[in-house]
PDB file of N, CA, C and O in Angstrom:
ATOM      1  N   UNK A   1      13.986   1.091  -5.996  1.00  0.00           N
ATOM      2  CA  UNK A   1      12.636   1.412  -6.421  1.00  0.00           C
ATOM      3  C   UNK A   1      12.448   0.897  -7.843  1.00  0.00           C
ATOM      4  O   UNK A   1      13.253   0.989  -8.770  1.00  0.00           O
ATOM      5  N   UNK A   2      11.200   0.321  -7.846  1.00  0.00           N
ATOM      6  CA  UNK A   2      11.412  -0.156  -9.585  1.00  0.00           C
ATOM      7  C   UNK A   2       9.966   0.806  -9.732  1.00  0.00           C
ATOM      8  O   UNK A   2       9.441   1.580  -8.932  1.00  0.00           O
ATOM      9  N   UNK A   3       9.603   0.410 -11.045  1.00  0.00           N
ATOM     10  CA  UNK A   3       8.643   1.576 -11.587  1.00  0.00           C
ATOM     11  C   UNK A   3       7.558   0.977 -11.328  1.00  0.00           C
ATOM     12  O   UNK A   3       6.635   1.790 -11.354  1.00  0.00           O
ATOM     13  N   UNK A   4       7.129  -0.317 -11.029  1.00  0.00           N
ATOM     14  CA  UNK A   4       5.730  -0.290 -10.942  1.00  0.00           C
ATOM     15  C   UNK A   4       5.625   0.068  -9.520  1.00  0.00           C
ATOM     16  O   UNK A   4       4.450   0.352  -9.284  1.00  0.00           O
ATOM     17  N   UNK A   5       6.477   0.187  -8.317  1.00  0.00           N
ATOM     18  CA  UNK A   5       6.395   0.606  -7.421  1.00  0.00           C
ATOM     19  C   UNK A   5       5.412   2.260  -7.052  1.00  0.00           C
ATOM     20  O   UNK A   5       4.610   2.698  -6.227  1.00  0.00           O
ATOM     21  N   UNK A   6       6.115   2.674  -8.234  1.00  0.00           N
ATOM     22  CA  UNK A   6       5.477   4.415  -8.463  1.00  0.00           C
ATOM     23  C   UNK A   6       4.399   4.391  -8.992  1.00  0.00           C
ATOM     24  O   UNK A   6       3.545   5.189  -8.605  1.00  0.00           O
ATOM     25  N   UNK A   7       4.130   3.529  -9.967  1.00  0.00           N
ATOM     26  CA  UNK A   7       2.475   3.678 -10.121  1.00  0.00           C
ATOM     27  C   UNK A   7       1.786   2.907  -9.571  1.00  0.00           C
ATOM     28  O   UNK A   7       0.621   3.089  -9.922  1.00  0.00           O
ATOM     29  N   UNK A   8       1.910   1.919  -8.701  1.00  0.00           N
ATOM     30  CA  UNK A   8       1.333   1.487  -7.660  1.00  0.00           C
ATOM     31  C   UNK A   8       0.883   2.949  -6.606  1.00  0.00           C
ATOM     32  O   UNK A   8      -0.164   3.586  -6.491  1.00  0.00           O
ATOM     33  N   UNK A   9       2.199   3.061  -5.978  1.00  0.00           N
ATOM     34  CA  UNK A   9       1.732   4.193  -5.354  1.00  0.00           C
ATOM     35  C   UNK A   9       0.840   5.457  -6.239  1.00  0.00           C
ATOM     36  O   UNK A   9      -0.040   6.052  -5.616  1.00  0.00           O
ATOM     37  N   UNK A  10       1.001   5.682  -7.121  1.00  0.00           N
ATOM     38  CA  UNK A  10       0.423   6.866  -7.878  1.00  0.00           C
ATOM     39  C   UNK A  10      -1.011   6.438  -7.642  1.00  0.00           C
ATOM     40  O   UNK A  10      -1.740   7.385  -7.346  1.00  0.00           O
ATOM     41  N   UNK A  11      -1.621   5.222  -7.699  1.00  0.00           N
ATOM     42  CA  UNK A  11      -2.881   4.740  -8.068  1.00  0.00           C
ATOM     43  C   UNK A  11      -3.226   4.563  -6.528  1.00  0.00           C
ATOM     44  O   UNK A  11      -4.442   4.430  -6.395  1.00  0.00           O
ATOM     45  N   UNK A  12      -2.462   4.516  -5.192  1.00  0.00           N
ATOM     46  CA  UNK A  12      -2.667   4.586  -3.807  1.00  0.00           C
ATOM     47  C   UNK A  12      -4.069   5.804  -3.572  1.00  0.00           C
ATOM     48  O   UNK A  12      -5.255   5.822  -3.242  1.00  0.00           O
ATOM     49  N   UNK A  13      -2.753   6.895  -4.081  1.00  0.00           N
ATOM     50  CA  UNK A  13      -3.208   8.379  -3.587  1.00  0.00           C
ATOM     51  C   UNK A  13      -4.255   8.844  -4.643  1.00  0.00           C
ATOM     52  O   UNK A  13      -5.142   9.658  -4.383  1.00  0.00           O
ATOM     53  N   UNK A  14      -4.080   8.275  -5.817  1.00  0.00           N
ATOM     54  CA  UNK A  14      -5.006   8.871  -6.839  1.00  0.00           C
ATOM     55  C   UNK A  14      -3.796  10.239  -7.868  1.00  0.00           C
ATOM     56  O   UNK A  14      -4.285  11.169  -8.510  1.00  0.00           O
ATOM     57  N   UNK A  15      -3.119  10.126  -7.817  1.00  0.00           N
ATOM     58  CA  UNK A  15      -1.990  10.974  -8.398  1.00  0.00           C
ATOM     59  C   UNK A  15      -2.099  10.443 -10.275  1.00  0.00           C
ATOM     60  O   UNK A  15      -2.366   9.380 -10.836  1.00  0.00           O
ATOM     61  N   UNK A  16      -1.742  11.787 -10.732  1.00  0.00           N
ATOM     62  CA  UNK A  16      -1.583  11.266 -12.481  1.00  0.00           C
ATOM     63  C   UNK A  16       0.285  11.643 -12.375  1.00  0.00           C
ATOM     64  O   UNK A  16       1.007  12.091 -11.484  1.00  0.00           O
ATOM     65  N   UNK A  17       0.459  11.286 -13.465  1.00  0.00           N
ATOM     66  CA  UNK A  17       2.166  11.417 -13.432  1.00  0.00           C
ATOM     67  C   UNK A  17       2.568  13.038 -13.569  1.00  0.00           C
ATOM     68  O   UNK A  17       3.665  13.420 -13.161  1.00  0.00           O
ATOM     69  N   UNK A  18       1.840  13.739 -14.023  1.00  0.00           N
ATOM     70  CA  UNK A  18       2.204  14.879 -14.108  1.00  0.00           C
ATOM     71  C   UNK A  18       2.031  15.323 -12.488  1.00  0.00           C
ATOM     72  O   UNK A  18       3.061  15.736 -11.957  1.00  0.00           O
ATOM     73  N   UNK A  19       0.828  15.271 -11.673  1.00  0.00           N
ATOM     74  CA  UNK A  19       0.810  15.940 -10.342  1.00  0.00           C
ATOM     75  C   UNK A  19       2.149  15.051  -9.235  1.00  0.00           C
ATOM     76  O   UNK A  19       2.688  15.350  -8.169  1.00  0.00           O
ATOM     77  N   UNK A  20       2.237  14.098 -10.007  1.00  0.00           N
ATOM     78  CA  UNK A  20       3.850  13.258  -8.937  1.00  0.00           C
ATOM     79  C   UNK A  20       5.191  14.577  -9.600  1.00  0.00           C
ATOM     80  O   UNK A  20       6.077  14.910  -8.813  1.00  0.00           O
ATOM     81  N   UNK A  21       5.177  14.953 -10.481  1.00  0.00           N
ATOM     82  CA  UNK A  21       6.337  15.853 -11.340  1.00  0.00           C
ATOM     83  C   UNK A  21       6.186  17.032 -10.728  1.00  0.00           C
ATOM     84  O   UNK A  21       7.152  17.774 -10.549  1.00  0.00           O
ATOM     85  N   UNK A  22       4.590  17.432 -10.221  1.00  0.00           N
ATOM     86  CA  UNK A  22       4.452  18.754  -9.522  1.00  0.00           C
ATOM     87  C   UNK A  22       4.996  18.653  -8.450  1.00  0.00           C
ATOM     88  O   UNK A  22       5.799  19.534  -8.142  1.00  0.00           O
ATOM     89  N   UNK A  23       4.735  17.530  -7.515  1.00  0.00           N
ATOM     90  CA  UNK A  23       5.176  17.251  -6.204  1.00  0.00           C
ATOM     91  C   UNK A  23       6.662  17.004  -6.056  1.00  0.00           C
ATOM     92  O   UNK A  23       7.312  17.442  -5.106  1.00  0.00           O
ATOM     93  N   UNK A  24       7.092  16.386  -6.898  1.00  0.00           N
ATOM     94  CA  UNK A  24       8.703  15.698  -6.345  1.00  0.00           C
ATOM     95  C   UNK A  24       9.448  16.979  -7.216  1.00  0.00           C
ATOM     96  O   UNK A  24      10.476  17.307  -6.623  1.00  0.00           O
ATOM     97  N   UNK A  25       9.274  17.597  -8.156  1.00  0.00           N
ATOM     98  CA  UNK A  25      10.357  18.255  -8.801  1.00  0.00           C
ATOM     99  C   UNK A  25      11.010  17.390 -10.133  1.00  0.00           C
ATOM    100  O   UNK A  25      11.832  17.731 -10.984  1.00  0.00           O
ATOM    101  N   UNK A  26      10.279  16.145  -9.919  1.00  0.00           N
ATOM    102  CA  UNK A  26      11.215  15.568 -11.319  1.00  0.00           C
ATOM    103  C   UNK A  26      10.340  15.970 -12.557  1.00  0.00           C
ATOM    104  O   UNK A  26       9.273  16.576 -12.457  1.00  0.00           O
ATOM    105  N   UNK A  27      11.011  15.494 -13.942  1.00  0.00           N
ATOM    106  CA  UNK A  27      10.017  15.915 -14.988  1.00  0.00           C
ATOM    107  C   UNK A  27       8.678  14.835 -15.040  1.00  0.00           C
ATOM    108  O   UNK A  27       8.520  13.875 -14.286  1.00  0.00           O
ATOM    109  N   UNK A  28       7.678  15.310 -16.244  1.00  0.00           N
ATOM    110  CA  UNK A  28       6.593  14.025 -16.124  1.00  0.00           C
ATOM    111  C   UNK A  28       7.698  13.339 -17.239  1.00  0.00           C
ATOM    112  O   UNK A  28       8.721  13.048 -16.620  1.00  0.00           O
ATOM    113  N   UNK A  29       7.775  13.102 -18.223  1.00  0.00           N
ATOM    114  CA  UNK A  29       8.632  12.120 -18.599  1.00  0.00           C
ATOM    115  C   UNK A  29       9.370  11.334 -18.411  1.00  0.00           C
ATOM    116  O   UNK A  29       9.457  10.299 -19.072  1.00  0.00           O
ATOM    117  N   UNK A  30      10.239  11.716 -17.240  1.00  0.00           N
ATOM    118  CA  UNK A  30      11.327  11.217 -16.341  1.00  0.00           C
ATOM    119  C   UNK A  30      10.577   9.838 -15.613  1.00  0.00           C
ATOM    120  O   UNK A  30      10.870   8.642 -15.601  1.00  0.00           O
ATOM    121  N   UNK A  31       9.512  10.608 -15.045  1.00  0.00           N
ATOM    122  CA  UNK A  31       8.384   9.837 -14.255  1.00  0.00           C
ATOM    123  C   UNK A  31       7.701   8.705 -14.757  1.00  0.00           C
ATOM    124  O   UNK A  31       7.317   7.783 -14.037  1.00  0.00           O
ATOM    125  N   UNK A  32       7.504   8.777 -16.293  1.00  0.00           N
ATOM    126  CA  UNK A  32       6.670   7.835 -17.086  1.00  0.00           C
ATOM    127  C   UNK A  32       7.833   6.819 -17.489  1.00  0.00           C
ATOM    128  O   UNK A  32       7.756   5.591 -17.466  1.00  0.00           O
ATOM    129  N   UNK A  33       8.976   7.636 -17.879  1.00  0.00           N
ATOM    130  CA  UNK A  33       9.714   6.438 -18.625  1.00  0.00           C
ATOM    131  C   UNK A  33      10.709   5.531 -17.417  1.00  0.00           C
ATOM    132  O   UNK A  33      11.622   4.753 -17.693  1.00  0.00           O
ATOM    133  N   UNK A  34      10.270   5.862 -16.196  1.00  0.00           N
ATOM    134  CA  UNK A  34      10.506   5.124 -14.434  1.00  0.00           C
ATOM    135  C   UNK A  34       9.585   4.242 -14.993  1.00  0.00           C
ATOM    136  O   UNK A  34      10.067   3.201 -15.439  1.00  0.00           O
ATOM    137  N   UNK A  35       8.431   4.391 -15.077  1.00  0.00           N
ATOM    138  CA  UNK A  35       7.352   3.536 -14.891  1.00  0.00           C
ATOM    139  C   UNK A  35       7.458   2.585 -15.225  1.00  0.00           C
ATOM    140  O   UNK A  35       7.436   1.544 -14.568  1.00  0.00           O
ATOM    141  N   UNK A  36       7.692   2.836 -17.092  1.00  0.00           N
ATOM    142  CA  UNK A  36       7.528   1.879 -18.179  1.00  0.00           C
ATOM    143  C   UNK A  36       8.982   0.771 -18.300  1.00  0.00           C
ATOM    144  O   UNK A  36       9.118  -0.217 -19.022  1.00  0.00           O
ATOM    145  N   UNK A  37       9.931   1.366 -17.321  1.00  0.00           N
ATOM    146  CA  UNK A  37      10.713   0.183 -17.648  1.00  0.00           C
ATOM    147  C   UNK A  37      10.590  -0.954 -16.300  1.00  0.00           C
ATOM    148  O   UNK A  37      10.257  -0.743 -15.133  1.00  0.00           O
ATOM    149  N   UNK A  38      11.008  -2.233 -16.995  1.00  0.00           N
ATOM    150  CA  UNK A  38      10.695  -3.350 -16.385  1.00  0.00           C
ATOM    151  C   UNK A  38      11.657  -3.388 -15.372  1.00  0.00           C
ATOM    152  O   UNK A  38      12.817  -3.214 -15.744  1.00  0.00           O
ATOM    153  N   UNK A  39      11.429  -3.598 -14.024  1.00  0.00           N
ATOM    154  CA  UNK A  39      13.169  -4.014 -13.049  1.00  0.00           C
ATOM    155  C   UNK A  39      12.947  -2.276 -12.690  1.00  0.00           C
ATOM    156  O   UNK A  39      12.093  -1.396 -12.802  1.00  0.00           O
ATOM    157  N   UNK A  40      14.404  -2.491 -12.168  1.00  0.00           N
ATOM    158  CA  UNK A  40      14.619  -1.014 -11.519  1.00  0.00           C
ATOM    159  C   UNK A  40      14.778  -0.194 -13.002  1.00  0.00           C
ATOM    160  O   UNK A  40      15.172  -0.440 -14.142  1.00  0.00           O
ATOM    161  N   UNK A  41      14.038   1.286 -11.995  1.00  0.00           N
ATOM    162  CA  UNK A  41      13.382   2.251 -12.429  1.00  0.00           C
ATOM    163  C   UNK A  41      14.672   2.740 -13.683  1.00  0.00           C
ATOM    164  O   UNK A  41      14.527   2.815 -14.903  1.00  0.00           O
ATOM    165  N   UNK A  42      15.635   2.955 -13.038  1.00  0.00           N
ATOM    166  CA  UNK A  42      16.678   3.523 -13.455  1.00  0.00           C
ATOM    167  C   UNK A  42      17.004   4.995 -13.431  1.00  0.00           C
ATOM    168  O   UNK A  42      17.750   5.610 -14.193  1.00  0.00           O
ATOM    169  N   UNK A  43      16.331   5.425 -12.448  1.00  0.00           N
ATOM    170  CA  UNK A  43      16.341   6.550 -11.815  1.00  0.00           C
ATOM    171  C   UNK A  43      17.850   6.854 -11.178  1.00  0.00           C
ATOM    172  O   UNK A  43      18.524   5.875 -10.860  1.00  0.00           O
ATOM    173  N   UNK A  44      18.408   8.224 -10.981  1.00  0.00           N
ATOM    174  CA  UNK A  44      19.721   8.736 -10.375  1.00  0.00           C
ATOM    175  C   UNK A  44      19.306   8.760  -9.327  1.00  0.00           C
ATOM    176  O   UNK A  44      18.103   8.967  -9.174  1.00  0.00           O
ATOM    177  N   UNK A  45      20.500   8.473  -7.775  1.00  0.00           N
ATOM    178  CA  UNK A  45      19.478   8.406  -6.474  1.00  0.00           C
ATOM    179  C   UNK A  45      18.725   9.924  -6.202  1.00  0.00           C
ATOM    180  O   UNK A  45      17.594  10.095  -5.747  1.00  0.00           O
ATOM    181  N   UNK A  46      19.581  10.831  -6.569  1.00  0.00           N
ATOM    182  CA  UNK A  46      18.421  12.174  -6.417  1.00  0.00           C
ATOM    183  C   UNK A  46      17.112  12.568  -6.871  1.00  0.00           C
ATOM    184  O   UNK A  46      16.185  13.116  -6.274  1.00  0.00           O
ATOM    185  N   UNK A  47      17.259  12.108  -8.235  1.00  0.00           N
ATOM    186  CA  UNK A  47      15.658  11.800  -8.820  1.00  0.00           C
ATOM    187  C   UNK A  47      15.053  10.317  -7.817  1.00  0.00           C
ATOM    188  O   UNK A  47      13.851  10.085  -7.690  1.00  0.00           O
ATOM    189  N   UNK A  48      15.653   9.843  -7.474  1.00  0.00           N
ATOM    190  CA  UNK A  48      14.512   8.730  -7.197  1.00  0.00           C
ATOM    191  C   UNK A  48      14.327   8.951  -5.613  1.00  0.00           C
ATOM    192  O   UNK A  48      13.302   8.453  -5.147  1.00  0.00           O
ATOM    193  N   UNK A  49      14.970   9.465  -4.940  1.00  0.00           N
ATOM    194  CA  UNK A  49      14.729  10.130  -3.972  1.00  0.00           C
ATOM    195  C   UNK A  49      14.144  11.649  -3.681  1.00  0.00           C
ATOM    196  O   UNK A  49      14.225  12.029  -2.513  1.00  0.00           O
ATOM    197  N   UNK A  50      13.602  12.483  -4.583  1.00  0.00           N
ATOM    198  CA  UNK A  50      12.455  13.062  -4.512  1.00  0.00           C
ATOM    199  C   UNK A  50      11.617  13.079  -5.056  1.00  0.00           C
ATOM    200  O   UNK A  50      10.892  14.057  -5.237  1.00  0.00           O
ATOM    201  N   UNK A  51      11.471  11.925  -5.500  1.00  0.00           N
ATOM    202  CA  UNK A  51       9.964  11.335  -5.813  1.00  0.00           C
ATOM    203  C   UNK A  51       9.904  10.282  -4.694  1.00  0.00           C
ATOM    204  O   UNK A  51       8.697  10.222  -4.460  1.00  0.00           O
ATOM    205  N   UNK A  52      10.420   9.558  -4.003  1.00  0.00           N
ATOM    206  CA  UNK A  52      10.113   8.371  -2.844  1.00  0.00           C
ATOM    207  C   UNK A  52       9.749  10.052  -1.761  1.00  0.00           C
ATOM    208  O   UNK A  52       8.758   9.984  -1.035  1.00  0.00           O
ATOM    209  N   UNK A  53      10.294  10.945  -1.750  1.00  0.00           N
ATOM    210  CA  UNK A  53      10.070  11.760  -0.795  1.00  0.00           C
ATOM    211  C   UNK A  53       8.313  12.643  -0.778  1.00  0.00           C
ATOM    212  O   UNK A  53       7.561  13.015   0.123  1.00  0.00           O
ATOM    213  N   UNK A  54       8.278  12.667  -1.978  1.00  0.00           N
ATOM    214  CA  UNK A  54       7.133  13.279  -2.584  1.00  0.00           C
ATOM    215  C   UNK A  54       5.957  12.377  -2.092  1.00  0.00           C
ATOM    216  O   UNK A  54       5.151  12.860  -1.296  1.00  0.00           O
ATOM    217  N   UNK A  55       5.808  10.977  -2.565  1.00  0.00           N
ATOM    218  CA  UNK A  55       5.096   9.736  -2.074  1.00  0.00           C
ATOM    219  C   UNK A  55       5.003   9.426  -1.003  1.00  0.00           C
ATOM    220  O   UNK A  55       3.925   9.002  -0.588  1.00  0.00           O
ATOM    221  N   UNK A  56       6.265   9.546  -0.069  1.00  0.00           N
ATOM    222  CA  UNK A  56       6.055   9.579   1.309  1.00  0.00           C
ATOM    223  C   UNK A  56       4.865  10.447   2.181  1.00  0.00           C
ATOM    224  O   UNK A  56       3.902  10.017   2.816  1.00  0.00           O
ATOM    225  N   UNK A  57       5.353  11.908   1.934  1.00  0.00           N
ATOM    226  CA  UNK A  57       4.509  12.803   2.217  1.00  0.00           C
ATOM    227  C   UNK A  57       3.082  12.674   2.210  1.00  0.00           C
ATOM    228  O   UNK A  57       2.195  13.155   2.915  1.00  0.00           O
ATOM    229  N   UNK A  58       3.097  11.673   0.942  1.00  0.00           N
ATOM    230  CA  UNK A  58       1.671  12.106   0.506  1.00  0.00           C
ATOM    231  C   UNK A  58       0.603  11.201   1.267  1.00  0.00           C
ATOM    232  O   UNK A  58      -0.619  11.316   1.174  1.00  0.00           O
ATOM    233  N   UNK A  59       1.583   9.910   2.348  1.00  0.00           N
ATOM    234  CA  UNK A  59       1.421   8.697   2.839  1.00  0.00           C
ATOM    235  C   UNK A  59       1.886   7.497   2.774  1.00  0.00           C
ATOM    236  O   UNK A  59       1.726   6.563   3.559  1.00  0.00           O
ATOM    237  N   UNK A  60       2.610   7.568   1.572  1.00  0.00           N
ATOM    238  CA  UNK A  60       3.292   6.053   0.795  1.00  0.00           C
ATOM    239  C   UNK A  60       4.193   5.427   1.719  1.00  0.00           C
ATOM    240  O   UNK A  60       5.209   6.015   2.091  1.00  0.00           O
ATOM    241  N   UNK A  61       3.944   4.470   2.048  1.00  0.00           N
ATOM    242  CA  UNK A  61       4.634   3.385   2.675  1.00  0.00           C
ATOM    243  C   UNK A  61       5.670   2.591   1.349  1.00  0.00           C
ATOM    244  O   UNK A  61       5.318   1.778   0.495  1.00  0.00           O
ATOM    245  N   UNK A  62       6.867   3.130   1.572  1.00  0.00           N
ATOM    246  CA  UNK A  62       7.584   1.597   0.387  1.00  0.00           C
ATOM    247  C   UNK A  62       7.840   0.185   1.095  1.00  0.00           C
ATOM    248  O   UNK A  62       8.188   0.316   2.269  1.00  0.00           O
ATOM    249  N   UNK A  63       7.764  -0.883   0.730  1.00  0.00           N
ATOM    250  CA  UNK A  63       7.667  -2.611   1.191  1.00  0.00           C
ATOM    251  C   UNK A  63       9.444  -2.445  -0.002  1.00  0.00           C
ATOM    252  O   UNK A  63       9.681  -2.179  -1.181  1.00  0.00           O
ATOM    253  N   UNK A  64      10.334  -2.831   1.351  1.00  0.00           N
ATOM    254  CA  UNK A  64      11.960  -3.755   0.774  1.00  0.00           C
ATOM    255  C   UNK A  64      11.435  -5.202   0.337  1.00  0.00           C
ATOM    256  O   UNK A  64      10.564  -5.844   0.925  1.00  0.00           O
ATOM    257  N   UNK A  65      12.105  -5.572  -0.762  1.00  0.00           N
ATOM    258  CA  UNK A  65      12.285  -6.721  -1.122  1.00  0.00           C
ATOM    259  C   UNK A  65      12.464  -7.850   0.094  1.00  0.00           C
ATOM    260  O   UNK A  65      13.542  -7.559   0.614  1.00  0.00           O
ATOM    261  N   UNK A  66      12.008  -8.790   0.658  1.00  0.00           N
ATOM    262  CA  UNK A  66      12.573  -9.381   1.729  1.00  0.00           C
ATOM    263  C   UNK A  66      11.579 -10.694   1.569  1.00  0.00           C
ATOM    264  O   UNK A  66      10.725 -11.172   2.317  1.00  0.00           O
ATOM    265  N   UNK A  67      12.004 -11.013   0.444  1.00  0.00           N
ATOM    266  CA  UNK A  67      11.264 -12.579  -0.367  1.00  0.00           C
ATOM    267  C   UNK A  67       9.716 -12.733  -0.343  1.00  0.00           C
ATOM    268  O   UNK A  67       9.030 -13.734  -0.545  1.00  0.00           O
ATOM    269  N   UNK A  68       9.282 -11.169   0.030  1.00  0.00           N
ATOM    270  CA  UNK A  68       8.108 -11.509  -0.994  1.00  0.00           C
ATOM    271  C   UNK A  68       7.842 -10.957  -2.180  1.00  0.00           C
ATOM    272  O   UNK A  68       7.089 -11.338  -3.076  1.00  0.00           O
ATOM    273  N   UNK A  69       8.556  -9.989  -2.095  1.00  0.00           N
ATOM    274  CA  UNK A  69       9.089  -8.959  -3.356  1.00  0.00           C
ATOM    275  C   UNK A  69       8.488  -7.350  -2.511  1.00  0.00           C
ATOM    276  O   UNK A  69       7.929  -7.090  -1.445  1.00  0.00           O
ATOM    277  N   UNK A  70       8.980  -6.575  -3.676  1.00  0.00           N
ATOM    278  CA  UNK A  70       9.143  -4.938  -3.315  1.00  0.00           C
ATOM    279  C   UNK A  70       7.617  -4.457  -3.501  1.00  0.00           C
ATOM    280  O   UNK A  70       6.956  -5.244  -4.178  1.00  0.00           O
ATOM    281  N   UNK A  71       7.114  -3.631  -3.164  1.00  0.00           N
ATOM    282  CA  UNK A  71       5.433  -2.897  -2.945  1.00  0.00           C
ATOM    283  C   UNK A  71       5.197  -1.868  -2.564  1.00  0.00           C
ATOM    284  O   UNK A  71       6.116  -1.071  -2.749  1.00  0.00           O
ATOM    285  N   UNK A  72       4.229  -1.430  -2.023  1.00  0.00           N
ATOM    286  CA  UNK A  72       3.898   0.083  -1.705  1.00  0.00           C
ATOM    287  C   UNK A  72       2.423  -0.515  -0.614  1.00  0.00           C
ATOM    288  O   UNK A  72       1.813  -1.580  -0.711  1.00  0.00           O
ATOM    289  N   UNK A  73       2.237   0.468   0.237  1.00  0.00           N
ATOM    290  CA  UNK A  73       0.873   0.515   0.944  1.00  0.00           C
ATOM    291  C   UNK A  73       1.233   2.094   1.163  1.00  0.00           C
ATOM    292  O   UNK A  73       2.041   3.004   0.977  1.00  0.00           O
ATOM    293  N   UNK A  74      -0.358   1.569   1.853  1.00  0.00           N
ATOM    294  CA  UNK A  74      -0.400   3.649   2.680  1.00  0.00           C
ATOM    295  C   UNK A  74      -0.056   2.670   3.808  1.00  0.00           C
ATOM    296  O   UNK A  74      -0.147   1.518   4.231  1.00  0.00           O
ATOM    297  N   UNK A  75       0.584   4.412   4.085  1.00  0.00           N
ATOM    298  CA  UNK A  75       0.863   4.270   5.782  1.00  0.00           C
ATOM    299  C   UNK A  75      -0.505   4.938   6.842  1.00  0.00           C
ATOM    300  O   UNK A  75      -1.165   5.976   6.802  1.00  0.00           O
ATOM    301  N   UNK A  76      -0.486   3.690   7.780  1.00  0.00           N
ATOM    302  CA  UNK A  76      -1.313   4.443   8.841  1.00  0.00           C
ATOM    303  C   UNK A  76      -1.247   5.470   9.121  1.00  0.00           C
ATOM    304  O   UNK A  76      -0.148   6.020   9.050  1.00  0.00           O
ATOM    305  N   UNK A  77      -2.504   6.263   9.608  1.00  0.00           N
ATOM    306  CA  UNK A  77      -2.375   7.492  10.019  1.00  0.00           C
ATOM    307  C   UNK A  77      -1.962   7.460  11.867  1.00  0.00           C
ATOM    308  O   UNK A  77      -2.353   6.665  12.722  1.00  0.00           O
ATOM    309  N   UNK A  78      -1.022   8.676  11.997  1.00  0.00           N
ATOM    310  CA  UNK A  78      -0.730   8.265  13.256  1.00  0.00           C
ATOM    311  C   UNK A  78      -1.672   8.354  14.381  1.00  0.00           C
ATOM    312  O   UNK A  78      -2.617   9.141  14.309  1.00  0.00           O
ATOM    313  N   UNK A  79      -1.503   7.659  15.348  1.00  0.00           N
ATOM    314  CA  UNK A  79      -2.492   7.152  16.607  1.00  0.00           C
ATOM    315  C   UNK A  79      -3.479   6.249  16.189  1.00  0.00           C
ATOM    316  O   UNK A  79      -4.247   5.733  17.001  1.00  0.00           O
ATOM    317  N   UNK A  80      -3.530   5.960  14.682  1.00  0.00           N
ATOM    318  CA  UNK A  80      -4.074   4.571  14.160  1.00  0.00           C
ATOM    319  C   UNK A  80      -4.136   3.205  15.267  1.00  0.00           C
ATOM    320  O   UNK A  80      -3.144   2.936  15.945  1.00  0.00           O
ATOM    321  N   UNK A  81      -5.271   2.478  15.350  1.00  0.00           N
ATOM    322  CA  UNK A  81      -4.837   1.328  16.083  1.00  0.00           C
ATOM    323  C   UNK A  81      -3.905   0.393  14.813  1.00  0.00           C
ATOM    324  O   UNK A  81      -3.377  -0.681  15.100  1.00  0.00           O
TER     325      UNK A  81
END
């Protein structure tokens, strides 16, 4: 996960960094200074896995690197065509 990944998604759902800190359990700081660094987040996998969990929930689709580079969408809602 790199950080613009999270505020990509943050800006999906409409989330400020503090209501992602309400949701996942991490701090807002933790969250901002993910953001602000360039490359991976540098998140511990437990912090960065309940915040990918938090985002999920909320709809977040994460995009793997697989040469077009890493991203975010929403995910369809199910029974979506």
């Amino acid at each position: 996960m790199v950080g613009a990944q999270i505020r990509a998604a943050r800006a999906l759902i409409g989330w400020t960094a503090q209501e992602l800190a309400n949701h996942s359990g991490v701090g807002v700081a933790t969250i901002r200074r993910a953001e602000l660094k360039p490359g991976e987040s540098g998140l511990t996998s437990p912090i960065a896995a309940a915040i990918t969990r938090a985002l999920e929930a909320a709809g977040i689709e994460f995009i793997a690197e697989n040469g077009g580079g890493v991203g975010v969408r929403m995910r369809k809602p199910a029974g979506a065509a």
